[in-house]
C-alpha positions as CSV (number, residue, x, y, z in Angstrom):
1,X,0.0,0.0,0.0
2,X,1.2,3.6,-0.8
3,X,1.0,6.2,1.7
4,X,-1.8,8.3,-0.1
5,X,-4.1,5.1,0.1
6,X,-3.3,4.8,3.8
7,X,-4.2,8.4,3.7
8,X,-7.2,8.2,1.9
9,X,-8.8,5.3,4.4
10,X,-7.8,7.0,7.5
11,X,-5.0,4.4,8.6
12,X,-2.1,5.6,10.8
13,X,1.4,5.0,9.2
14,X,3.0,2.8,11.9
15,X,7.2,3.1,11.6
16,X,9.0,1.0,10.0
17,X,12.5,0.0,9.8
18,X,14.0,-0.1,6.7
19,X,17.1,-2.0,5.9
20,X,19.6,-1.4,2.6
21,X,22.6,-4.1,1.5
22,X,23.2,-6.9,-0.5
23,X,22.3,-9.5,2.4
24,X,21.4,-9.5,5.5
25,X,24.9,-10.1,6.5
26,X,25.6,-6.5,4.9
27,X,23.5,-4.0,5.3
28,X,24.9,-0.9,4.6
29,X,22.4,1.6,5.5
30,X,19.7,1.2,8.4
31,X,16.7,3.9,8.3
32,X,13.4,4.3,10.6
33,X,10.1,5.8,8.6
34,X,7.2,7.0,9.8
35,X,4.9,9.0,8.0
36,X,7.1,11.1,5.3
37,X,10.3,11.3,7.4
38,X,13.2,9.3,6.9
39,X,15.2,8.4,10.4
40,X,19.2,7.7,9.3
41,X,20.5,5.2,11.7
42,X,24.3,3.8,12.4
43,X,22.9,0.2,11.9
44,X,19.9,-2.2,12.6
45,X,20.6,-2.6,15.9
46,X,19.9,1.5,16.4
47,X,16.9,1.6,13.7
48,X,15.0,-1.5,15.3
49,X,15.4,0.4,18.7
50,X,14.2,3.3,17.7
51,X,11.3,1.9,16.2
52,X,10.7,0.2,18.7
53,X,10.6,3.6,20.9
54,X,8.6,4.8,18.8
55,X,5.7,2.9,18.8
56,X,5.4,3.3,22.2
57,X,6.4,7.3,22.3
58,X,3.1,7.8,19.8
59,X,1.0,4.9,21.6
60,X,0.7,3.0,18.3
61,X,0.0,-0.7,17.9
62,X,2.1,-3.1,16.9
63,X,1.4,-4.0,12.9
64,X,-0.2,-7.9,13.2
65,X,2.3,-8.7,10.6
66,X,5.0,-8.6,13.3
67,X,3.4,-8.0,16.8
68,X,5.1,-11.4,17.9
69,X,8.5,-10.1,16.8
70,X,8.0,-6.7,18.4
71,X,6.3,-8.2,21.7
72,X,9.1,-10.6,21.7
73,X,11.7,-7.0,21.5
74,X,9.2,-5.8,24.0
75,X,9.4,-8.6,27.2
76,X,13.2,-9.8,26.0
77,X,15.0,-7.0,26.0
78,X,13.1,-4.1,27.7
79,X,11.6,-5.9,30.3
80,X,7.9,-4.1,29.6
81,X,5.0,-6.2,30.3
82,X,1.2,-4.8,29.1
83,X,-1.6,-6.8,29.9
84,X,-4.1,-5.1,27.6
85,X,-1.5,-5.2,24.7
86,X,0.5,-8.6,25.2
87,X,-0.5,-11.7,23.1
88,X,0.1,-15.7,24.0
89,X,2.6,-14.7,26.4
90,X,3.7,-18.1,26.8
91,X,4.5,-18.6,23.1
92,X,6.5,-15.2,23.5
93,X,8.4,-16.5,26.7
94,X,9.2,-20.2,25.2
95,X,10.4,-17.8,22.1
96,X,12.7,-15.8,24.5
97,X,13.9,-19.5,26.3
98,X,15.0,-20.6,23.2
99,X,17.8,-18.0,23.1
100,X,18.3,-18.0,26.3
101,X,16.2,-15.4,27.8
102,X,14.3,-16.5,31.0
103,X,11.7,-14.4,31.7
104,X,10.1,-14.4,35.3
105,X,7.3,-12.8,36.7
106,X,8.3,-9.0,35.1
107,X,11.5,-10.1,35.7
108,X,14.7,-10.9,33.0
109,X,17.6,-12.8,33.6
110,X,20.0,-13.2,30.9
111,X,21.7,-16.1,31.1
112,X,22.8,-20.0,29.2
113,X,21.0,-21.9,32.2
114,X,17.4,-22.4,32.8
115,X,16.0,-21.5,35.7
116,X,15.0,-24.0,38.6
117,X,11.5,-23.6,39.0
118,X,10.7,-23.2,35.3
């Protein structure tokens, strides 16, 4: 969809991060849009935080297309827990367990060994 049709039918432009390279192993430019304006980055760590940040600094929703990924950004690494916004927490915790992120009641342990009473 182009932004005038988004426009048109009254949909909010959620940000997006935009990633430019060859591969995924070299990306050579990392950029955050939202709306019209183009958000240069140092590199896809930066962008996806800042996109991150900024769905929450304009209160948006997560697009369903990637809610999972950006809940699993949400509870993994920033420790924020919303229980009018979170979906199948436990898929999102198992997720996080995989790669060894153990996440315990609002609280986050990084760390190779799994908890004892998990």
């Amino acid at each position: 969809m182009d932004l005038k049709h988004l426009v048109k039918i009254s949909t909010s432009v959620q940000p997006y991060v935009l990633a430019v390279g060859p591969t995924w192993d070299n990306i050579s430019h990392s950029h955050v849009i939202v709306d019209k304006v183009l958000y240069t980055c140092k590199n896809i760590v930066e962008a996806v935080e800042l996109c991150f940040k900024l769905f929450h600094v304009f209160h948006s929703d997560y697009p369903p297309e990637s809610k999972h990924v950006w809940q699993l950004i949400q509870q993994g690494f920033y420790n924020i827990f919303l229980e009018d916004h979170d979906i199948n927490r436990g898929t999102i915790t198992k997720a996080l367990a995989d790669i060894g992120i153990y996440v315990q009641e609002k609280e986050i342990s990084l760390t190779t060994k799994k908890p004892r009473n998990l």
